[in-house]
C-alpha positions as CSV (number, residue, x, y, z in Angstrom):
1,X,-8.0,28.4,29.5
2,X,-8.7,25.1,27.8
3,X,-12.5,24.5,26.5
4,X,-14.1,21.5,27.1
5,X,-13.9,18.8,24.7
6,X,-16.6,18.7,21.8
7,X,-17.9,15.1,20.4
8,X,-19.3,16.3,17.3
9,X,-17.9,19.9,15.8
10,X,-19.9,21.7,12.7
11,X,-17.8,23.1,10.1
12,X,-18.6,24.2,6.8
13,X,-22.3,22.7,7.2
14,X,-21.5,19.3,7.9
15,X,-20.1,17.4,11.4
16,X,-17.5,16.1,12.3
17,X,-15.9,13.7,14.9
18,X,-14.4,15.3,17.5
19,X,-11.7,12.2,18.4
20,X,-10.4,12.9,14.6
21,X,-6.6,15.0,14.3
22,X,-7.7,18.2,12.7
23,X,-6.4,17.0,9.2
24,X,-8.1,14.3,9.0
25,X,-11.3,15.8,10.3
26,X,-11.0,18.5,7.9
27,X,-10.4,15.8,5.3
28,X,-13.9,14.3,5.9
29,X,-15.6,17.7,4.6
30,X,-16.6,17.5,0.7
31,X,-14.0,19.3,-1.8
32,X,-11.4,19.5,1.1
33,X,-8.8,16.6,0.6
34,X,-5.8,15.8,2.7
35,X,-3.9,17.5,1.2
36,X,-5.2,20.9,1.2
37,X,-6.5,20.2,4.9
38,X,-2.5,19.9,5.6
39,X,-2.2,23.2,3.8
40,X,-4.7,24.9,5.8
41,X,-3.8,23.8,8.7
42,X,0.3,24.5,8.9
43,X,-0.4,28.3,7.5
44,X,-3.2,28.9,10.2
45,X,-0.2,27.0,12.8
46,X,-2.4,24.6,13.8
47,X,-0.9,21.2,15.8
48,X,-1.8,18.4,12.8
49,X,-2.3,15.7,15.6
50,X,-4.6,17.4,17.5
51,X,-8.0,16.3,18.4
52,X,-10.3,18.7,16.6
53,X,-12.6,18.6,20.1
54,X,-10.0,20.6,21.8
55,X,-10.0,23.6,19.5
56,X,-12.1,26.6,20.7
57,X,-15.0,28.0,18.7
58,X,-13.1,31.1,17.5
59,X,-10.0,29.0,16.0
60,X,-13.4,26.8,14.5
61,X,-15.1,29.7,12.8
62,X,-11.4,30.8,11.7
63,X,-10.9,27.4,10.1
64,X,-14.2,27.7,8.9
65,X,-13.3,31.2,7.0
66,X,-10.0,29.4,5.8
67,X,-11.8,26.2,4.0
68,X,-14.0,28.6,2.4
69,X,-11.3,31.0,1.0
70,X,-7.9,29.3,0.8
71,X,-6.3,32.0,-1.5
72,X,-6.2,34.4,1.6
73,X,-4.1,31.9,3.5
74,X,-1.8,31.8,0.2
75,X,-2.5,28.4,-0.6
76,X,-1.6,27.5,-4.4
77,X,-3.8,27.8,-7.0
78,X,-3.4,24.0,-7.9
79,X,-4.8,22.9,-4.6
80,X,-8.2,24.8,-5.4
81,X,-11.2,23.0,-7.0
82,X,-12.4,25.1,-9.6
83,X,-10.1,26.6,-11.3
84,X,-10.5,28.6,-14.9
85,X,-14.0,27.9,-13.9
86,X,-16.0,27.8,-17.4
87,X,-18.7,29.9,-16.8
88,X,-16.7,32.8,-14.6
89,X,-13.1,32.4,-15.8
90,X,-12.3,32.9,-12.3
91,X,-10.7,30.3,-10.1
92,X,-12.3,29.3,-6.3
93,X,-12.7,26.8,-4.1
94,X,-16.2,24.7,-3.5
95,X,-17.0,23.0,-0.6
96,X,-19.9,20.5,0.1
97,X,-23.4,21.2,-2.0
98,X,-21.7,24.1,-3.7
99,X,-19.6,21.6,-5.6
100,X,-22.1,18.4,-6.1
101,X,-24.6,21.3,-7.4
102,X,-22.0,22.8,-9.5
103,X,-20.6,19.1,-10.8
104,X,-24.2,18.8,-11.5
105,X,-24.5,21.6,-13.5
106,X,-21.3,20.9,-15.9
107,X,-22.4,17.2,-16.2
108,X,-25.7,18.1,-17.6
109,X,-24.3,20.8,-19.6
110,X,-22.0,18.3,-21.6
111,X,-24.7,16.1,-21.9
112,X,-27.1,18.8,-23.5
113,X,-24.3,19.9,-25.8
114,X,-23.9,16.1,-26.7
115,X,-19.7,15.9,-26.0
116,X,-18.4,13.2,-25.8
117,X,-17.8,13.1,-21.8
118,X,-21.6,13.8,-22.1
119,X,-22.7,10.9,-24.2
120,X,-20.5,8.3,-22.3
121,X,-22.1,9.6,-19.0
122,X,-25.6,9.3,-20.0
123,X,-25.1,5.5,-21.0
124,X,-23.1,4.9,-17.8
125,X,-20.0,3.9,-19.7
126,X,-15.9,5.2,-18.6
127,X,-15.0,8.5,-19.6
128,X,-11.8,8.9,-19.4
129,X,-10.7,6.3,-22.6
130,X,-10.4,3.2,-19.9
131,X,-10.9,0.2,-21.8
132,X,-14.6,-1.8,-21.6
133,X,-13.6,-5.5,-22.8
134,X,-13.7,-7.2,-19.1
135,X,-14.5,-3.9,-16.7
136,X,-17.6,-1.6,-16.5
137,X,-20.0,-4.9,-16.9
138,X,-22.9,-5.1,-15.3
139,X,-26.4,-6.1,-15.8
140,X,-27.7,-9.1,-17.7
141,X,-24.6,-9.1,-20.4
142,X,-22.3,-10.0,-18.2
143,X,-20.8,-12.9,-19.4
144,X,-20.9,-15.3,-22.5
145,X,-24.4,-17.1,-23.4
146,X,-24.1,-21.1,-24.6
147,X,-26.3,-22.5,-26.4
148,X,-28.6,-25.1,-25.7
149,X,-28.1,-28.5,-26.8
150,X,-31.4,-30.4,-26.6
């Protein structure tokens, strides 16, 4: 027996659009990329272009359980979030304000130990060695100052 068709559906604390395919709409939830939502959803045998309003609350709740602990369903330990976590040592999977809290956390960490990564994100500059000659300007500097000929 088919269900009726859901608008919104709530997974993993957050909702989602019930006229999205199921990858995409698992896409949408924080820490679960396409990727992974593809992975989730061929092991669990899922249609990809189905409408995510079509699927029954059981199948939900089971999708639910899956986003939460991919390494049940097998999924490779690259596709997972945190791995080698440095706290723990163990490697898991974050979703939504598990992960920003967590992000949080190692962000103010390297800025307490003064790292590099930490300095650069206190002053708001790139991290990752990009270079700063013509990007990352904004405020008042932008630009070149003449002087005034009077």
């Amino acid at each position: 027996m088919e269900e009726e068709f859901k608008h919104m559906v709530r997974i993993a604390r957050r909702d989602v659009d019930g006229n999205k395919p199921v990858v995409n709409a698992l896409a949408d939830i924080k820490g679960v990329g396409i990727a992974l939502s593809g992975a989730i959803s061929s092991s669990m045998g899922l249609d990809l272009n189905q409408k995510i309003g079509y699927l029954s609350d059981n199948k939900i709740n089971e999708i639910e359980k899956s986003i939460r602990h991919p390494e049940k369903l097998k999924i490779p330990e690259w596709m997972l979030n945190r791995r080698n976590d440095y706290e723990t040592g163990k490697t898991e999977h974050l979703i939504e304000s598990d992960l920003m809290m967590r992000l949080r956390d190692d962000l103010n960490r390297m800025k307490k130990i003064r790292s590099y990564k930490g300095r650069r994100h206190e002053v708001g500059l790139p991290v990752r060695g990009q270079r700063t000659k013509s990007t990352f300007r904004k405020g008042s500097s932008v630009g070149v100052s003449r002087r005034r000929r009077g």
